[in-house]
Steps between C-alpha positions, in 0.01 A plus 500: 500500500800576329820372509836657500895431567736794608888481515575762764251504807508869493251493327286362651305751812672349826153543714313267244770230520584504832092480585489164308836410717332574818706582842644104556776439235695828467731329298286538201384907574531703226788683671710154572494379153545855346819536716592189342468642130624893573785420713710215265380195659361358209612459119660293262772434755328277723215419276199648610336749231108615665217434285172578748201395429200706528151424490280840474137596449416819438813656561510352866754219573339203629734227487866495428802214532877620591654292192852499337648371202785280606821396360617280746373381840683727734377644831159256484614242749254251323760319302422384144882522325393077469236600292700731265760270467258223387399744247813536356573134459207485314614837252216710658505836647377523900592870534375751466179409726239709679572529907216646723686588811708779714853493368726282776190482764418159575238591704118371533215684347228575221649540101128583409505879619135541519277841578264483776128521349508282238450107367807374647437138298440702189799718528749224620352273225626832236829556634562151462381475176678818411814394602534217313353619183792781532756204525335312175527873358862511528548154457666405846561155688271590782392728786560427851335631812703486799429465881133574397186483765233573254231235480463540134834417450504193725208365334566599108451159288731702279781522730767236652557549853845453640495426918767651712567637860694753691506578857185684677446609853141558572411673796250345773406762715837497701529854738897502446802318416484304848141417428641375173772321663243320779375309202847338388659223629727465785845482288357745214421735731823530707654519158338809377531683822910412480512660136328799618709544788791412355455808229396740826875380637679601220402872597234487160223671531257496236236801412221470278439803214203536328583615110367868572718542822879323287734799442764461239748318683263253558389481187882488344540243775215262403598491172923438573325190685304378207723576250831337713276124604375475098890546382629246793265255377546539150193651397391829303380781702298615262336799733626852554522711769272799320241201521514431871513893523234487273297302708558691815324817300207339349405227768702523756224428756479135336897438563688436814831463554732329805820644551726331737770717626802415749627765712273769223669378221291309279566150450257306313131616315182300419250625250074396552227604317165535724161442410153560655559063612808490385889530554746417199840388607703610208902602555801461735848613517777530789810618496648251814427168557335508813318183674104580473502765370309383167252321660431804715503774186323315270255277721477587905429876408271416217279269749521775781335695240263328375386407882502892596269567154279176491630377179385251387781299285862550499619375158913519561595414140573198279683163624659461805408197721674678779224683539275221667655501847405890549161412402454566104313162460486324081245685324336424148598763200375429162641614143221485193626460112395477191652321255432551092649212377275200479806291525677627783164607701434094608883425556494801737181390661633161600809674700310703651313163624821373650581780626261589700501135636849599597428824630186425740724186689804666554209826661383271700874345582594863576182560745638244762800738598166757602646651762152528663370292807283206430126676509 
């Protein structure tokens, strides 16, 4: 076994990565996080520089971890700046660090990107291993996996495990959205059913595009709805639109779009990512302020989906407590880290302590508001 670290995942064959991805997380296909690096997403302008890791024997890939060299802690949405600023006060360095994630997806999944066939222990155990002996190489702070669901990584005696939660909807076998609905409360339920036909008032109608069917003005209009929300709310947009075109090309079959349109002309545009289980809530934008209408782009026509495939989770995206009355319930997310200074490593451990403490009573706070009937 051999052990390697490329810069550009072009080089890299995409069939060999994307068959230790497996068809669940498309976020981390060869073609997503390619996109990423050919189309100006990434770079020293928001921090994120690729250095994959790839375990090989033989020539064949066996194991490999989607992992960046960061300058910052932009787009993770597991928030560390504490950390770095401790660092300073204390004249050390906390950036640059290692980062094994997809750039600005905070979305569940393994960071171990294994090939069917072999010792999955073994090769989790190496990638690991490798990881962190390339962060001792370059003399870096640490390496951080984020939103991992790898066993390995849960269990490493190396690692420091950092609890969290986002929002989850897990399907139960319901036949449609009334089905769905019978299981809610009273009030919840009458609420839901008001949004909906509250958009349906407004003359909205809402279609659903998979990524191989979007034209261009689709595409153009997806990305004038990303773009528009980041800028209102201060942030980056650090995507392009030859990377959403991009991904319409290459796996468009794994992308779905909602366009909402009022009288034909468009009006607001949600952006999923779908998985063999799985549907990724990932973007919104609207051009008019309409009553509903986000809750219907961005949640009501994800779940009709997912009830018309049998998916099996729905993960909408980070925060958002909202999200609890329409049935995305508190759900457990974890971070990993290691830490190279012996110092800082048992300081860290001991917040991590507290805060999960914090973090599993104010989950269990949240799951009273469960929109759910008793049973």
């Amino acid at each position: 076994m051999t052990c390697r670290v490329v810069e550009q995942l072009a080089a890299v064959d995409a069939a060999e990565w994307n068959r230790c991805v497996g068809d669940d997380v498309p976020y981390l296909r060869h073609e997503f996080l390619r996109g990423l690096e050919d189309h100006g997403c990434l770079g020293d302008t928001v921090g994120w520089l690729p250095r994959h890791l790839l375990m090989e024997q033989g020539g064949e890939l066996k194991a490999a971890v989607p992992l960046y060299l960061k300058f910052n802690s932009f787009g993770e949405f597991v928030f560390d700046q504490a950390w770095a600023h401790a660092y300073q006060q204390a004249g050390l360095e906390y950036y640059p660090k290692l980062v094994a994630a997809a750039p600005f997806t905070p979305a569940t999944g393994p960071r171990l990107l294994l090939a069917p066939g072999g010792d999955p222990v073994a090769l989790a155990d190496s990638c690991i291993g490798a990881v962190i002996e390339l962060a001792q190489e370059l003399r870096l702070s640490s390496c951080h996996w984020l939103f991992p669901s790898d066993a390995a990584l849960l269990q490493s005696p190396r690692l420091l495990l950092r609890k969290g939660y986002q929002f989850h909807w897990r399907n139960q076998g319901w036949r449609d959205f009334e089905d769905y609905l019978a299981a809610f409360c009273s009030r919840r339920r009458k609420q839901l059913r008001k949004e909906r036909r509250t958009v349906a008032e407004s003359d909205v109608v809402c279609r659903r595009v998979m990524g191989t069917e979007a034209t261009e003005a689709d595409w153009r209009f997806v990305f004038r709805c990303y773009r528009d929300t980041f800028l209102r709310h201060g942030n980056y947009p650090a995507l392009t639109l030859g990377f959403f075109r991009h991904l319409g090309r290459t796996m468009g079959e794994s992308v779905m779009l909602v366009v909402a349109e009022r009288r034909r002309e468009p009006v607001a545009a949600a952006f999923f990512l779908v998985g063999s289980k799985t549907l990724y809530g990932r973007y919104w934008g609207a051009l008019e302020d309409i009553p509903g209408l986000h809750f219907e782009t961005c949640y009501y026509q994800g779940l009709d989906f997912c009830l018309e495939r049998g998916l099996e989770k729905f993960e909408p995206g980070a925060q958002g407590e909202h999200k609890i009355s329409r049935g995305f319930l508190p759900s457990v997310t974890w971070s990993a880290h290691w830490i190279a200074d012996a110092r800082f490593r048992p300081l860290i451990a001991a917040f991590l302590a507290r805060e999960k403490q914090g973090v599993s009573a104010y989950m269990e706070q949240l799951m009273s508001h469960s929109p759910f009937r008793a049973g």
